[in-house]
GULO-856839 format. One record per atom (N, C-alpha, C, O): residue in one letter; chain; atom name; x, y, z. Coordinates in Angstrom, 1 decimal. Example, Ala and Ser with C-alpha at 12.3 -4.5 7.8 and 13.67 -1.06 7.14 Angstrom:
2
REC residuo cadena atomo     xx     yy     zz
REC       A      A     N   13.2   -5.7    7.8
REC       A      A    CA   12.3   -4.5    7.8
REC       A      A     C   13.2   -3.3    7.8
REC       A      A     O   14.2   -3.3    8.5
REC       S      A     N   12.8   -2.2    7.1
REC       S      A    CA   13.7   -1.1    7.1
REC       S      A     C   12.9    0.0    7.9
REC       S      A     O   13.4    1.1    8.0
//
This chain:
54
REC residuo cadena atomo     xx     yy     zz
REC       X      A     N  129.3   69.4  108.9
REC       X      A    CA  128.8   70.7  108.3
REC       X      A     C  129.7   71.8  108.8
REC       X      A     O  129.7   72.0  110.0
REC       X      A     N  130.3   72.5  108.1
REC       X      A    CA  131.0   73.7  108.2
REC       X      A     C  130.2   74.9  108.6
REC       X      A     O  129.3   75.3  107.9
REC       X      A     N  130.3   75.5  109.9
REC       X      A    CA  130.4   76.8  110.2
REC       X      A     C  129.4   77.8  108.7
REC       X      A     O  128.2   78.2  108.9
REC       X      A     N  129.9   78.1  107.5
REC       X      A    CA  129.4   78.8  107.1
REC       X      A     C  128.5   78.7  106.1
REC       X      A     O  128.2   79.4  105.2
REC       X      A     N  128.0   77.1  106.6
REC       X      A    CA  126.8   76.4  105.8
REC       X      A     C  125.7   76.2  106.6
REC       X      A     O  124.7   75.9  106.0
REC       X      A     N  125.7   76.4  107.9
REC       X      A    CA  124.5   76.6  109.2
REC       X      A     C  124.4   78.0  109.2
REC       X      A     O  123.5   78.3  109.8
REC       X      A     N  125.3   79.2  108.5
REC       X      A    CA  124.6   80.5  108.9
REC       X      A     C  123.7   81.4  107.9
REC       X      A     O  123.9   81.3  106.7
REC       X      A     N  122.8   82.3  108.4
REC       X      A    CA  121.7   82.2  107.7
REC       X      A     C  122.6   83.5  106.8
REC       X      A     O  123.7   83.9  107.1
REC       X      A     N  122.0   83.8  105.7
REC       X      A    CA  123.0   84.4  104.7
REC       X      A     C  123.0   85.9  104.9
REC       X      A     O  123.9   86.6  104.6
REC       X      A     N  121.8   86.4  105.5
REC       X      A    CA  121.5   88.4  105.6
REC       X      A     C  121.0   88.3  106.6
REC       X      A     O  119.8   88.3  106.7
REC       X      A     N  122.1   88.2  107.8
REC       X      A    CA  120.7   87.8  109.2
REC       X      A     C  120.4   89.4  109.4
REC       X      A     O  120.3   89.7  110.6
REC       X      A     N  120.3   90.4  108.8
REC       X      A    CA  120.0   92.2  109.5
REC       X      A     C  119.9   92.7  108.5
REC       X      A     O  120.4   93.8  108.5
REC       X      A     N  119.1   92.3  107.2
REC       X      A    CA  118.4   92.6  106.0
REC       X      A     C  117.3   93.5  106.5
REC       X      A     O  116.8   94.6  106.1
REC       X      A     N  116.9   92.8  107.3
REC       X      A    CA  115.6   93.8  108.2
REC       X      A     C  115.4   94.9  108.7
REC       X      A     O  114.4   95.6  108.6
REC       X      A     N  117.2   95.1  109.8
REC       X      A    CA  117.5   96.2  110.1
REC       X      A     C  118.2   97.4  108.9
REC       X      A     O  118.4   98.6  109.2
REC       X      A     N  118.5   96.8  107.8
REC       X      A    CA  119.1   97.5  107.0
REC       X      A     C  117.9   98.2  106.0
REC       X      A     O  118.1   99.2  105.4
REC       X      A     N  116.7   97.6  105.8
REC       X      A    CA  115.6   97.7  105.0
REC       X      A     C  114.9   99.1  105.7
REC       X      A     O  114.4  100.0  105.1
REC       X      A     N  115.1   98.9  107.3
REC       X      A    CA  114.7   99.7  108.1
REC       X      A     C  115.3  101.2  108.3
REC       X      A     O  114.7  102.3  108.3
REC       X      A     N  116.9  100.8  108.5
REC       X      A    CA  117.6  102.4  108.2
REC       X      A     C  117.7  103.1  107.0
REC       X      A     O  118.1  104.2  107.1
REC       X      A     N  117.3  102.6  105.6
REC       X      A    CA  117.5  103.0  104.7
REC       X      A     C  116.1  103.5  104.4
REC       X      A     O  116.0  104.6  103.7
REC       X      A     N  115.0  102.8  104.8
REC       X      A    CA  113.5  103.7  104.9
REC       X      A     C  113.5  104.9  105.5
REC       X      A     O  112.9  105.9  105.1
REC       X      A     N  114.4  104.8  106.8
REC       X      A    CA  114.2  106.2  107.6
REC       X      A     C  114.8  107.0  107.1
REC       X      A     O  114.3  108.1  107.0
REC       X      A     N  116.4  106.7  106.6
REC       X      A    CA  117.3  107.7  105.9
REC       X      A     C  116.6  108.3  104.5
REC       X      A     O  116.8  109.5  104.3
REC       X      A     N  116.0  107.9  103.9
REC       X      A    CA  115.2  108.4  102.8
REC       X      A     C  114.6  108.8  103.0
REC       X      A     O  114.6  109.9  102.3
REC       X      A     N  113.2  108.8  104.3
REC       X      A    CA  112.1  109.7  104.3
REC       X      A     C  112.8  110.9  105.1
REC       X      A     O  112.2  112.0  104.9
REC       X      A     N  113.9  110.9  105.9
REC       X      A    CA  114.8  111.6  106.5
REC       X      A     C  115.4  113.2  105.6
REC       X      A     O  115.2  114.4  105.8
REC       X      A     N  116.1  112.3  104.5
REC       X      A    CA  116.3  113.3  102.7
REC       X      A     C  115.6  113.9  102.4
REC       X      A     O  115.8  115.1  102.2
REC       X      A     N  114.0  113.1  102.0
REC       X      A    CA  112.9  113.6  101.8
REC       X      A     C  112.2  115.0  102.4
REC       X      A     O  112.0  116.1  101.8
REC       X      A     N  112.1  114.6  103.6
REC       X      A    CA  111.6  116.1  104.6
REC       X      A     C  112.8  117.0  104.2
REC       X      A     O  112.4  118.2  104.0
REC       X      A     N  114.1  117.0  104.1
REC       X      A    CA  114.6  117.7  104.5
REC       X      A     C  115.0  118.6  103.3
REC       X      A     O  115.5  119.7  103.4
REC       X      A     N  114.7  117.9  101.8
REC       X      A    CA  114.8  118.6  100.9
REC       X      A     C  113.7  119.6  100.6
REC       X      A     O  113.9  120.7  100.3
REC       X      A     N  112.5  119.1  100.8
REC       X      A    CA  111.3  119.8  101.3
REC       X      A     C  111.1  120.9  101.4
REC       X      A     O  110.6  121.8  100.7
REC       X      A     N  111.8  120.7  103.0
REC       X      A    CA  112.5  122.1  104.2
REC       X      A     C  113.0  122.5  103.2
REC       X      A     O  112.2  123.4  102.8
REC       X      A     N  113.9  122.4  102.4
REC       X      A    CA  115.0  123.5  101.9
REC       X      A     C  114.4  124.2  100.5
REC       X      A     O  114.8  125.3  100.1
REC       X      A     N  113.3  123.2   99.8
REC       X      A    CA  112.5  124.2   98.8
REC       X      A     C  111.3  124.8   99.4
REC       X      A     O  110.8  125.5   98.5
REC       X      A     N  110.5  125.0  100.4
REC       X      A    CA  110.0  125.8  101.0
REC       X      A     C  110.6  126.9  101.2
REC       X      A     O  110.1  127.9  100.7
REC       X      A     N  112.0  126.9  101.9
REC       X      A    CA  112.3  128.0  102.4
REC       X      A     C  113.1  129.2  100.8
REC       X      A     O  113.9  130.2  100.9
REC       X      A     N  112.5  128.6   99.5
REC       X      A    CA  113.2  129.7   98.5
REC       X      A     C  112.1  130.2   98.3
REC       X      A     O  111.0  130.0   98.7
REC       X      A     N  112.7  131.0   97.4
REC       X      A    CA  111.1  132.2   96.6
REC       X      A     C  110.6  131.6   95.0
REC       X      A     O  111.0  130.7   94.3
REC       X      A     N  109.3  132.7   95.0
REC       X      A    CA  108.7  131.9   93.7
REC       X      A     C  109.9  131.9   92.8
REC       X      A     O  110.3  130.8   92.3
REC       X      A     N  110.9  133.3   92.4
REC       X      A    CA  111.8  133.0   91.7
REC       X      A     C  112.7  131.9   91.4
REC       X      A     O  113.1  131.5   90.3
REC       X      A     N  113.0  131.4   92.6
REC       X      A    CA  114.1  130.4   92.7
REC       X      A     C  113.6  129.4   92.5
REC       X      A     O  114.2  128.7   91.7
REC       X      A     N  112.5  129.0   93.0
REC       X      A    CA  111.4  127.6   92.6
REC       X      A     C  111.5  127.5   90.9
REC       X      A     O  111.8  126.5   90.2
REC       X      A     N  111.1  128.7   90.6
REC       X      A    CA  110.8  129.1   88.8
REC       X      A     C  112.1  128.4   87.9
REC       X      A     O  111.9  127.5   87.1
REC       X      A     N  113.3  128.7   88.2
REC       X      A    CA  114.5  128.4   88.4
REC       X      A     C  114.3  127.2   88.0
REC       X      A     O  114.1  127.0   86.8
REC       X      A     N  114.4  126.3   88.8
REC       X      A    CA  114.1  125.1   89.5
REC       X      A     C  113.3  124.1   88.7
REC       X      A     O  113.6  122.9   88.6
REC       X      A     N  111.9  125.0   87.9
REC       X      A    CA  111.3  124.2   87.3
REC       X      A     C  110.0  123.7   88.2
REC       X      A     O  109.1  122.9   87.7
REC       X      A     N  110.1  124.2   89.4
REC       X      A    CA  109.1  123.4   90.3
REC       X      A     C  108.0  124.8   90.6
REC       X      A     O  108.2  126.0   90.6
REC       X      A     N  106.3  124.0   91.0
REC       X      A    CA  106.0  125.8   91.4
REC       X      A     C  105.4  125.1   93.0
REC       X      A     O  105.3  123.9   93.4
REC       X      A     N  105.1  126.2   93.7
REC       X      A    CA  105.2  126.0   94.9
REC       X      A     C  104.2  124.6   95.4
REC       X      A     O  104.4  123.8   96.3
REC       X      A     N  102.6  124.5   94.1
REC       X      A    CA  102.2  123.7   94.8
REC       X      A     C  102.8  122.1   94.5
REC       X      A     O  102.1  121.1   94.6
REC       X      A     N  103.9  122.2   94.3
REC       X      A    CA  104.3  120.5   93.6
REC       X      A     C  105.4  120.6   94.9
REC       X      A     O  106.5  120.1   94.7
REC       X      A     N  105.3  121.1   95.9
REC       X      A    CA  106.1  120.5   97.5
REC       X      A     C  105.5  119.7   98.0
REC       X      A     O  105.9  118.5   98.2
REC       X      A     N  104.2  120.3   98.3
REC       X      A    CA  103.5  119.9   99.1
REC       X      A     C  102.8  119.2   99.0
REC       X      A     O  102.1  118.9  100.0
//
C-alpha cells in the first residue's frame, strides 16, 4: 500500500469549515458597522432603509 492510499483525503476540512464561518460572520458585523454608521440619505442611495440592518 502506497503512502497516498492510507491518507485520509481533507484531514482539516473541519478547521477550514470553521475559519470560513468566522471569516463571514466576521464581514458580516463589519459591513453592518459600516451601514449603521451612514445617513438616511446614503442608506436611500443604497436602496436599504435603516430597519433592514438590523
Amino acid at each position: 500500500m502506497e503512502f497516498y492510499e492510507n491518507r485520509p483525503r481533507r484531514p482539516f476540512i473541519g478547521f477550514v469549515l470553521i475559519w470560513r464561518a468566522l471569516k463571514k460572520g466576521y464581514l458580516r458585523r463589519k459591513a453592518r458597522h459600516q451601514l449603521q454608521r451612514m445617513n438616511d440619505a446614503q442608506l436611500r442611495e443604497l436602496g436599504v432603509r435603516r430597519e433592514d440592518i438590523g
